[in-house]
Backbone as a ProteinNet text record, in pm:
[ID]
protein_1_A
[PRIMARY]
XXXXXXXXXXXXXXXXXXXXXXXXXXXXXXXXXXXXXXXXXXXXXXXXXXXXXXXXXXXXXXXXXXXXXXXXXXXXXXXXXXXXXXXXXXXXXXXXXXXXXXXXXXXXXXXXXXXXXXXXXXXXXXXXXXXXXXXXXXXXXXXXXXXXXXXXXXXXXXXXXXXXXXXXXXXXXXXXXXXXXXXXXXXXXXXXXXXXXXXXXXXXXXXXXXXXXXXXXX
[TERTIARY]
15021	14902.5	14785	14684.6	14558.1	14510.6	14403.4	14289.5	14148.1	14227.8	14072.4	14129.7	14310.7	14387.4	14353.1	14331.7	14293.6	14165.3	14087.7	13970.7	13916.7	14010.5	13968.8	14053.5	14152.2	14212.6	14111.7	14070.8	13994.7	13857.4	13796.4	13705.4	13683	13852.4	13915.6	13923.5	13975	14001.2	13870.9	13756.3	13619.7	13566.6	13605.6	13515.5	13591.8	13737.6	13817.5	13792.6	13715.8	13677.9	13579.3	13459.8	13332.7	13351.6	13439.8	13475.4	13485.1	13636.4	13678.3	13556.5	13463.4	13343.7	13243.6	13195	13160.7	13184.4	13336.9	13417	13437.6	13459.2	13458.9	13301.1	13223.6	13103.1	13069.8	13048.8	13085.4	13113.4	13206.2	13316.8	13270.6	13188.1	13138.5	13015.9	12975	12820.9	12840.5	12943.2	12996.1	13014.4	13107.9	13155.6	13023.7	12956.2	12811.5	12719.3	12710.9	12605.2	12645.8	12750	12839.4	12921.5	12931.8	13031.5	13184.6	13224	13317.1	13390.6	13334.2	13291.6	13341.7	13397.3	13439.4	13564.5	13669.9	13792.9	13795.1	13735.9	13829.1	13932.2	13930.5	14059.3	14038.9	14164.5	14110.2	14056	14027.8	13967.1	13819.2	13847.5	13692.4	13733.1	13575.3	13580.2	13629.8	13734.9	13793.3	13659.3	13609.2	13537.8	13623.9	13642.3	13677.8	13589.4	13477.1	13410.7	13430.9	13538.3	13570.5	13709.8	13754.3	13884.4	13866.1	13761.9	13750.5	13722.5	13597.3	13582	13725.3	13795.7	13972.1	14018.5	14021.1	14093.3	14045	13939.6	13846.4	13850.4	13883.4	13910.5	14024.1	14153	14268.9	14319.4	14215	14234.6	14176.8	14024.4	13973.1	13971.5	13963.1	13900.8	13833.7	13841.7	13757.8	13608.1	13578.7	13422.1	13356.7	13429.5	13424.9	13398	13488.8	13511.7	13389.7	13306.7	13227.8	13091.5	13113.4	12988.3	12996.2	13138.8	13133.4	13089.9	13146.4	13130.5	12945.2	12876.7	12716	12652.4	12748.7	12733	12725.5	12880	12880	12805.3	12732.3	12655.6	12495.6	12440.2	12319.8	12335.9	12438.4	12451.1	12416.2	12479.1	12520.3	12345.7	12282.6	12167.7	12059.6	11997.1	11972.7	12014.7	12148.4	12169.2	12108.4	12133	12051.9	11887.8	11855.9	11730.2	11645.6	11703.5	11641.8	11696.5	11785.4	11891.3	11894.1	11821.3	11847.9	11939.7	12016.5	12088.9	12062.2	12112.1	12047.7	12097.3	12205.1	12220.4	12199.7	12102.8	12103.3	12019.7	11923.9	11844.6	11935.6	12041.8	12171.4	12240.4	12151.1	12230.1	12069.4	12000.1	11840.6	11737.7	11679.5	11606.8	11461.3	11431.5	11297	11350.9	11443.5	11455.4	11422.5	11340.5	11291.2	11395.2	11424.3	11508.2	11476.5	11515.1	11453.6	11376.2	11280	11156.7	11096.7	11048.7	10976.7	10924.5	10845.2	10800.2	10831.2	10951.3	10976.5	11153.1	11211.4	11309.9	11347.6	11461.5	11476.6	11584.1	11606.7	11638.4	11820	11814.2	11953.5	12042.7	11982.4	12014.7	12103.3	12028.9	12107.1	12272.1	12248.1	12361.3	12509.2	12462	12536.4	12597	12503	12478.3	12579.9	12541.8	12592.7	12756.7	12730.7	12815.9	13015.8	12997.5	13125.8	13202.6	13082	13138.9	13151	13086.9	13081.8	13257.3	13310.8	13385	13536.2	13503.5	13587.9	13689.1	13556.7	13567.7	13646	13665.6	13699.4	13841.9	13861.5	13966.1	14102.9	14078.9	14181.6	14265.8	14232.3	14257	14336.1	14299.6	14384.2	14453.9	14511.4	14586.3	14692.9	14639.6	14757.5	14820.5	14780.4	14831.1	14903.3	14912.3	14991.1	15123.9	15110.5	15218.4	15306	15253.5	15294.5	15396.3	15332.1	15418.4	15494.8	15519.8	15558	15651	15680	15781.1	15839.5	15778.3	15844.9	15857.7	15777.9	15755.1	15746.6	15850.2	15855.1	15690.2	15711.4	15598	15448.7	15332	15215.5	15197.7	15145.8	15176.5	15272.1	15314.6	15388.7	15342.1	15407.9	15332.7	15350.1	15447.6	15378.2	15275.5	15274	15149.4	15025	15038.8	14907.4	14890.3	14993.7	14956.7	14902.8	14985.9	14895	14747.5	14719.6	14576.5	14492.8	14511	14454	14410.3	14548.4	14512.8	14400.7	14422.3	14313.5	14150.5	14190.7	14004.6	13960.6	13993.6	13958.9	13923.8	14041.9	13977.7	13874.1	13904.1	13767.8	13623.9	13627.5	13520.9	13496	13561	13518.6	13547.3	13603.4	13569.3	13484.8	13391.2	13363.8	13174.4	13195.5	13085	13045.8	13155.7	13115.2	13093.6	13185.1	13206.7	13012.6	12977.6	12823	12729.1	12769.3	12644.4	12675	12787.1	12814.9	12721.9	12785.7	12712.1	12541.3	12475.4	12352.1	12249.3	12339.8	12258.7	12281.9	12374.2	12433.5	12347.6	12192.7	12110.3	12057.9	12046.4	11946.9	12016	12169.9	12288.8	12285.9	12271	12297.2	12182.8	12085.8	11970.6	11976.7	11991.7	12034	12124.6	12206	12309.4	12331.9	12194.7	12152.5	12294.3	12366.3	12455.5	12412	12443.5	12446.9	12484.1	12422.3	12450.4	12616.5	12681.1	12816	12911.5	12879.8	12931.1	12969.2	12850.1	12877.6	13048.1	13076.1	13233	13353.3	13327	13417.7	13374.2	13281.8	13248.3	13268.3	13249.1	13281	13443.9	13526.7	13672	13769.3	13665	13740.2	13685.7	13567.6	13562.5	13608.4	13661.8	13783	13890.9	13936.6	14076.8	14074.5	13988.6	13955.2	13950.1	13835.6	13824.4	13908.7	13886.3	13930.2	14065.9	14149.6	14312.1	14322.3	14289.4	14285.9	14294.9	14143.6	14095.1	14203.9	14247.3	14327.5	14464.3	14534.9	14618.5	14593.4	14466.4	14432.4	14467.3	14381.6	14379.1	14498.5	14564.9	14698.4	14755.6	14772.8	14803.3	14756.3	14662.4	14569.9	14559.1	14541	14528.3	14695.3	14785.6	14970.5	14975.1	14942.8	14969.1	14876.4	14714.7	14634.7	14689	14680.4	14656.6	14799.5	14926.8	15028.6	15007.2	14952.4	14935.4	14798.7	14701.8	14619.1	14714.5	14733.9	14871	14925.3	15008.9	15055.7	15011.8	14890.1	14778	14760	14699	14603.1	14744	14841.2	14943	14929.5	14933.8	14927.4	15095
6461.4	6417.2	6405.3	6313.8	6264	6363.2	6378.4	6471.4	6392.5	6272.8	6187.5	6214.3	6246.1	6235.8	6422	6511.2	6611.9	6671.9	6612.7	6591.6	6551	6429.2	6420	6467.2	6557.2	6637.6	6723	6796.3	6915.6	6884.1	6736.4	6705	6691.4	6646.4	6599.2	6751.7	6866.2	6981.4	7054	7033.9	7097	7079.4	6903.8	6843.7	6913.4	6899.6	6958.7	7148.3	7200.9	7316.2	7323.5	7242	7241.7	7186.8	7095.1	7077.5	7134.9	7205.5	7322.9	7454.8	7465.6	7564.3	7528.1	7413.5	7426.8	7372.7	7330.1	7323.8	7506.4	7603.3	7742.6	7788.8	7743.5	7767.8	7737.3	7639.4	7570.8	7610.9	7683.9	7688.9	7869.9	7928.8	8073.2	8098.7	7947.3	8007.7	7927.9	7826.6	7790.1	7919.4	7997.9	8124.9	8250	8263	8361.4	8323.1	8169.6	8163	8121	8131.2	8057.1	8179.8	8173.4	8254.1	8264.1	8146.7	8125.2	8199.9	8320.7	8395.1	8532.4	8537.6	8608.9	8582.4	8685.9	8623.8	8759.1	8749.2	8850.3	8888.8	8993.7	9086.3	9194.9	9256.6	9343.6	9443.4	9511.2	9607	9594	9502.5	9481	9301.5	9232.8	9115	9178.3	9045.9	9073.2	8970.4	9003.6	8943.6	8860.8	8699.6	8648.4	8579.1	8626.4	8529.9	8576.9	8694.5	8726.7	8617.9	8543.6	8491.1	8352.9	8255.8	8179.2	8219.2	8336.7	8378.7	8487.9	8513.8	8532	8413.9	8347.5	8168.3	8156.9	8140.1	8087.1	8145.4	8281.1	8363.2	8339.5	8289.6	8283.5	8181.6	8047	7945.8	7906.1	7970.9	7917.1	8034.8	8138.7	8277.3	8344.6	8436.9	8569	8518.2	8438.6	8464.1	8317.7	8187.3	8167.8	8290.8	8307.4	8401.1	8497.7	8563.9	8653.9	8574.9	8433.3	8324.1	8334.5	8288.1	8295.5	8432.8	8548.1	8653.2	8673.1	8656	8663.5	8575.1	8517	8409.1	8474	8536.4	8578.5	8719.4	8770.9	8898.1	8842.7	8705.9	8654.8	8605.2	8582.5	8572.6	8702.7	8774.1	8905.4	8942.8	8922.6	8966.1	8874.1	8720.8	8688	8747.4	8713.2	8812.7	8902	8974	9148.1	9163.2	9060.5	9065.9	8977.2	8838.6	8765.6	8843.9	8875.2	8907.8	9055.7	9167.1	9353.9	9361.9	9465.4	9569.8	9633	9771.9	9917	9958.7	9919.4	9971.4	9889.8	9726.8	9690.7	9678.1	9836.8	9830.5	9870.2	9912.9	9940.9	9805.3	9718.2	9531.3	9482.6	9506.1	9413.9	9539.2	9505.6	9607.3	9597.8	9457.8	9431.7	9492.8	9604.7	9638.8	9817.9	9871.3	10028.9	10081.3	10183.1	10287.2	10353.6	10462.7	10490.2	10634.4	10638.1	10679.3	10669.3	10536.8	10506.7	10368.3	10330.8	10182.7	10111.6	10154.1	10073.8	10054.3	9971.7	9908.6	10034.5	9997.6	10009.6	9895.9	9912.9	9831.5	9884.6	9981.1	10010	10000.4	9885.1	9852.9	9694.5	9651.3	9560.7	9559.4	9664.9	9722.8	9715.4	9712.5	9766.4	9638.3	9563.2	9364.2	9326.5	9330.9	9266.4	9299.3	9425.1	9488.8	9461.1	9468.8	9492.5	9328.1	9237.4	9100.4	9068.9	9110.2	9044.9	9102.3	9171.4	9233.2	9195.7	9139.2	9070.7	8965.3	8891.2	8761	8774.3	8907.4	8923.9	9028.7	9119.2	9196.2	9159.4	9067.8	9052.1	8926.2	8864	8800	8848.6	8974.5	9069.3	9117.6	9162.6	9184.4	9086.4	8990.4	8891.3	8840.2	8864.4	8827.3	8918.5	9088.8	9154.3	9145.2	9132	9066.2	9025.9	8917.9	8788.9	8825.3	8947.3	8957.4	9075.5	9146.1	9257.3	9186	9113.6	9064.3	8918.1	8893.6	8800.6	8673.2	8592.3	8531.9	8397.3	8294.7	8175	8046.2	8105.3	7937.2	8025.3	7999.8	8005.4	8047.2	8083.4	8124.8	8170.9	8284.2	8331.1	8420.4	8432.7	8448.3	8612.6	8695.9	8803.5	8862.2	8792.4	8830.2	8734.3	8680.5	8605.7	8741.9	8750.3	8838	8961.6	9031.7	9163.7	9164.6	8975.7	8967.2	8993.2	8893.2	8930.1	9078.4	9146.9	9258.3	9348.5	9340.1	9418.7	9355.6	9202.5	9152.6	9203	9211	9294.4	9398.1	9525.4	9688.2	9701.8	9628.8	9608.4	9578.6	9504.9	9480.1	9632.2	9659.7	9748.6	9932.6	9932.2	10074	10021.7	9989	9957.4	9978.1	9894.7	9864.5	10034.5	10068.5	10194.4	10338.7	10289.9	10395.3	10455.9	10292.1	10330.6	10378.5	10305.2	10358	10488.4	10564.9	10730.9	10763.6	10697.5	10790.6	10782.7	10599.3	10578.9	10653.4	10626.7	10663.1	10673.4	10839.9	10974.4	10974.3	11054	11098.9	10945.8	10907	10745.5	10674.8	10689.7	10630.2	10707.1	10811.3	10939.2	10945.5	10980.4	10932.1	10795.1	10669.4	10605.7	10553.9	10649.9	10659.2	10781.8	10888.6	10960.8	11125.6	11116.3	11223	11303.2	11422.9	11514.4	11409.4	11490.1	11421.2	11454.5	11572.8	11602.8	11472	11408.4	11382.3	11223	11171.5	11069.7	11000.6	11123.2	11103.6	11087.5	11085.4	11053.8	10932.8	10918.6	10764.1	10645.5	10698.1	10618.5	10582.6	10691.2	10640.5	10652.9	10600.4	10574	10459.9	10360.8	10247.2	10139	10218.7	10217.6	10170.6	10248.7	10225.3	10136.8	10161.1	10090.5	9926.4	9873	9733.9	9773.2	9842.2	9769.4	9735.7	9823.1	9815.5	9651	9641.7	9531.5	9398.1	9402.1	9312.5	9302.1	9385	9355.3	9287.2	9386.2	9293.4	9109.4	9163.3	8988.2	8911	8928.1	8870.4	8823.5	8924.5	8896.3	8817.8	8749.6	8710.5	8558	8559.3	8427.1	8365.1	8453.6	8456	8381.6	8439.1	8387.9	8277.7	8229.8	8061.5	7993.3	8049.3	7904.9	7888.7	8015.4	7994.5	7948.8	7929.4	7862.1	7704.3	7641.4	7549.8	7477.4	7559.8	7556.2	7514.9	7606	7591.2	7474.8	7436.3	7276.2	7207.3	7194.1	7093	7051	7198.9	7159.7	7183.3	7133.4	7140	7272.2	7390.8	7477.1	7510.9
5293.8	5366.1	5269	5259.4	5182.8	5207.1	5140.6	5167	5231.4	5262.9	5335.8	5500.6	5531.2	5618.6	5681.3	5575.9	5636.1	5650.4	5528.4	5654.5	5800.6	5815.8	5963.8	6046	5998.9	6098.9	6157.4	6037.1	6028.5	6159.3	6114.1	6225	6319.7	6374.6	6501.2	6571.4	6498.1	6569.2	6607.4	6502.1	6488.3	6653.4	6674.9	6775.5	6878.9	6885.5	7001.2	7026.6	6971.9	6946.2	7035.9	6950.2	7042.5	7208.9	7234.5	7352	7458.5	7419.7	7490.8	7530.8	7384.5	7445.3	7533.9	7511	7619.4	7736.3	7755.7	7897.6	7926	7886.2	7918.3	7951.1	7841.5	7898.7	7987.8	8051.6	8179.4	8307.1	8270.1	8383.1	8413.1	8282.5	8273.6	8372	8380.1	8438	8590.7	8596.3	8728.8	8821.2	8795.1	8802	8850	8746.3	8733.4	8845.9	8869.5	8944.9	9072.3	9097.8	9289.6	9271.6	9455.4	9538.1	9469.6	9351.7	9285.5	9226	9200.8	9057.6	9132.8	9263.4	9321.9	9434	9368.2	9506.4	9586.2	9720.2	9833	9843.7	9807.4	9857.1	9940.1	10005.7	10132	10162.1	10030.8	10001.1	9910.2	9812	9696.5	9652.4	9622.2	9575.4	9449.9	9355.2	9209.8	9167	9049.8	8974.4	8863.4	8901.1	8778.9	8644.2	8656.4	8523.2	8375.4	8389.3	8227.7	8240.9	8328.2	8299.3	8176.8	8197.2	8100.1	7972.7	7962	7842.2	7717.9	7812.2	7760.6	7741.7	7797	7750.4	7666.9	7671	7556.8	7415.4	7382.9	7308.1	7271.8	7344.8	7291.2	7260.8	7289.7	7222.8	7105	7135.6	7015.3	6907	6929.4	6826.8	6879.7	6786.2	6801.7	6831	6737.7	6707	6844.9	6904.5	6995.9	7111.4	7098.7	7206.6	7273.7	7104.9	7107.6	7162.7	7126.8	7215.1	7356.5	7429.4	7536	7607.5	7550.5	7583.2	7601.1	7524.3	7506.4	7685.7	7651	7761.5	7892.8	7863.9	8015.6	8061.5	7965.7	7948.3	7982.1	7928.6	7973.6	8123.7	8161.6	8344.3	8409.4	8379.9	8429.9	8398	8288	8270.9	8384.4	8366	8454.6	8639.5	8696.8	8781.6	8848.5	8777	8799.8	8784.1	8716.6	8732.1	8831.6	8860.5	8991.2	9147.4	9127.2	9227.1	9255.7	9188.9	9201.6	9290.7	9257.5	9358	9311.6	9389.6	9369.9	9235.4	9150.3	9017.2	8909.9	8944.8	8846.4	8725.8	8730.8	8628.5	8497.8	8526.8	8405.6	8340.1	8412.7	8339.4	8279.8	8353.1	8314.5	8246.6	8151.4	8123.4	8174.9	8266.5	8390.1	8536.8	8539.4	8616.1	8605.4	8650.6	8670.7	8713.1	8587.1	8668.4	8751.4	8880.4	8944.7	8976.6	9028.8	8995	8888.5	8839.3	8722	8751	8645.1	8661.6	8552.6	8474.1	8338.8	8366.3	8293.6	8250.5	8112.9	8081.4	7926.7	7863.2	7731.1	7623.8	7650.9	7716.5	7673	7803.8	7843.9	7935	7915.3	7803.6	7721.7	7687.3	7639.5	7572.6	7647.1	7827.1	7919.4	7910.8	7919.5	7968.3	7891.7	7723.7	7659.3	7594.2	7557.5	7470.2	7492.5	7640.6	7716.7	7724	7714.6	7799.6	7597.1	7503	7409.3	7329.3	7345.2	7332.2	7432.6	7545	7631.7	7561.8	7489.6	7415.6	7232.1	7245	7098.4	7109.7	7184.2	7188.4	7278.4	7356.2	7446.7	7321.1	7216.4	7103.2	7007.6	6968	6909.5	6990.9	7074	7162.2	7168.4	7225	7225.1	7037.2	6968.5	6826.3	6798.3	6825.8	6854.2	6909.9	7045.7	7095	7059.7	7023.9	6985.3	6845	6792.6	6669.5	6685.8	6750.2	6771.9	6839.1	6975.2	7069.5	6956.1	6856.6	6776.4	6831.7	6888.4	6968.5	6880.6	6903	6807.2	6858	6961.8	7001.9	7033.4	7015.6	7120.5	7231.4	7311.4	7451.4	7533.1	7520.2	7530.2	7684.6	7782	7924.6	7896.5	7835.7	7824.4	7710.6	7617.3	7533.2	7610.6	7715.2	7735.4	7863.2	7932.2	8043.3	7975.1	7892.7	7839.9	7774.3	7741.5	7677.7	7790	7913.5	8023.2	8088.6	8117.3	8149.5	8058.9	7896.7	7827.2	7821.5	7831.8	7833.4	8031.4	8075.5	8198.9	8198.5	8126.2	8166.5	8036.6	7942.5	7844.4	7909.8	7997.2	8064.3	8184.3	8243.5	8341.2	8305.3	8193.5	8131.5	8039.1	7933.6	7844.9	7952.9	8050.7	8140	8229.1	8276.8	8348.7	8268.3	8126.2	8047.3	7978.7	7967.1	7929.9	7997.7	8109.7	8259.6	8246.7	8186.2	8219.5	8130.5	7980.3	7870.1	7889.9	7897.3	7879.1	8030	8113.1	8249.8	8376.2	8320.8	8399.5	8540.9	8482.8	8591.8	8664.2	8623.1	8681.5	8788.3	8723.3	8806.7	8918.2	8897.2	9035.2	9130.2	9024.6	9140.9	9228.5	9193.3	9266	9414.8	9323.2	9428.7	9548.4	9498.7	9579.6	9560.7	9454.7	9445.4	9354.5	9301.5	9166.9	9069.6	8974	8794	8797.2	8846.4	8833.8	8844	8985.4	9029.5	9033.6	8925.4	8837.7	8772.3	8683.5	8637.9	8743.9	8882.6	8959.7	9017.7	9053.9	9114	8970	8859.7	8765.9	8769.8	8766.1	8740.3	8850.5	9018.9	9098.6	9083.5	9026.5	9034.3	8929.8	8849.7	8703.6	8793.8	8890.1	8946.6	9059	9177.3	9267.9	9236	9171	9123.3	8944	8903.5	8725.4	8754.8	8795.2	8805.5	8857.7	8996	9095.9	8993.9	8900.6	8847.6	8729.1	8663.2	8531.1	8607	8667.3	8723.5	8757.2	8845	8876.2	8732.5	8650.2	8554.9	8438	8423.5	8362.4	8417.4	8562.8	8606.8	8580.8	8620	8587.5	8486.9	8362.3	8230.9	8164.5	8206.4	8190.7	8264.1	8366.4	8436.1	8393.3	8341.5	8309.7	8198.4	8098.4	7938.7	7910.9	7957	7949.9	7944.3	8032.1	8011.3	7929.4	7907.2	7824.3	7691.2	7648.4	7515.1	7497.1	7643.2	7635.9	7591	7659.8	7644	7451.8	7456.8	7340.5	7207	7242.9	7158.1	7073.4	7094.2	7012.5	6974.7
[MASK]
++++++++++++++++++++++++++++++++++++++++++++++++++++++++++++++++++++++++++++++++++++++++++++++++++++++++++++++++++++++++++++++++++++++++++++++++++++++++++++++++++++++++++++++++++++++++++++++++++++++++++++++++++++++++++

């Protein structure tokens, strides 16, 4: 092959790169800002808007990925701040914790940290897989399903795990219980929605990103 022939490979894939981001981007804030962005189930809505930013990660990269992820952490931030619920001064830092009249910064942290990380670990995961199960082609429905399942509980331990460490008492006050009693409402809502949701997702994550693969000839 020329080197005038792989240059415009190289350009052709660059553009098909940028594409795909922001068709995920897209499809991230479709998700963030409509009823979409949530499927009923009979017990808790599953939150899917980490599902594109895992696609997105496992098609394009890590460091894609860590875009979309920012992405889906500035929703989640907007959100919580036009929109409050009672815990969302732990996503917006224009939201007062309670009994106070200030926000904090480390509230960021909550926002960002978990979704940016969505976009980068469920990637390694699946490259794992992939080499460990020896896997001749791309997409492979159980290294895509196990990517899924980890960019999920990445998101919802990663997310509750901080609200414990950053804001034990604030959370509690809120919620009107003891500081104790924090570490159990945290990792029944680990199990309650995270479980629900990872499952969801592995799921989702193995039938889209299968044919994602097709597609983009990987």
């Amino acid at each position: 092959m020329s080197s005038k022939s792989t240059t415009m490979s190289a350009t052709n894939s660059k553009y098909r790169d940028f594409v795909l981001l922001a068709l995920f981007a897209a499809i991230v804030l479709l998700l963030g800002f409509t009823p979409l962005g949530m499927i009923p189930l009979p017990f808790i809505k599953m939150t899917i808007i980490h599902i594109p930013v895992i696609l997105g990660a496992l098609l394009l990269g890590p460091k894609y990925g860590a875009v979309l992820g920012s992405l889906f952490g500035l929703v989640s931030l907007i959100s919580n701040t036009i929109t409050p619920a009672l815990t969302s001064f732990t996503f917006s830092p224009l939201i007062p914790l309670p009994g106070t009249a200030n926000g904090t910064p480390f509230a960021l942290v909550v926002c960002f940290l978990p979704r940016i990380l969505v976009g980068v670990i469920p990637y390694y995961v699946y490259r794992a897989i992939q080499k460990v199960t020896h896997a001749k082609k791309e997409g492979s429905i159980v290294s895509l399903a196990v990517a899924g399942v980890s960019g999920a509980l990445t998101n919802t331990i990663f997310v509750m795990g901080l609200i414990f460490v950053l804001f034990r008492d604030a959370y509690a006050a809120a919620k009107g219980v003891p500081a104790d009693a924090v570490l159990g409402i945290v990792l029944g809502i680990v199990g309650a929605n995270g479980i629900p949701e990872a499952i969801g997702a592995g799921i989702l994550v193995a039938a889209i990103g299968k044919v994602l693969f097709k597609i983009a000839k990987y």
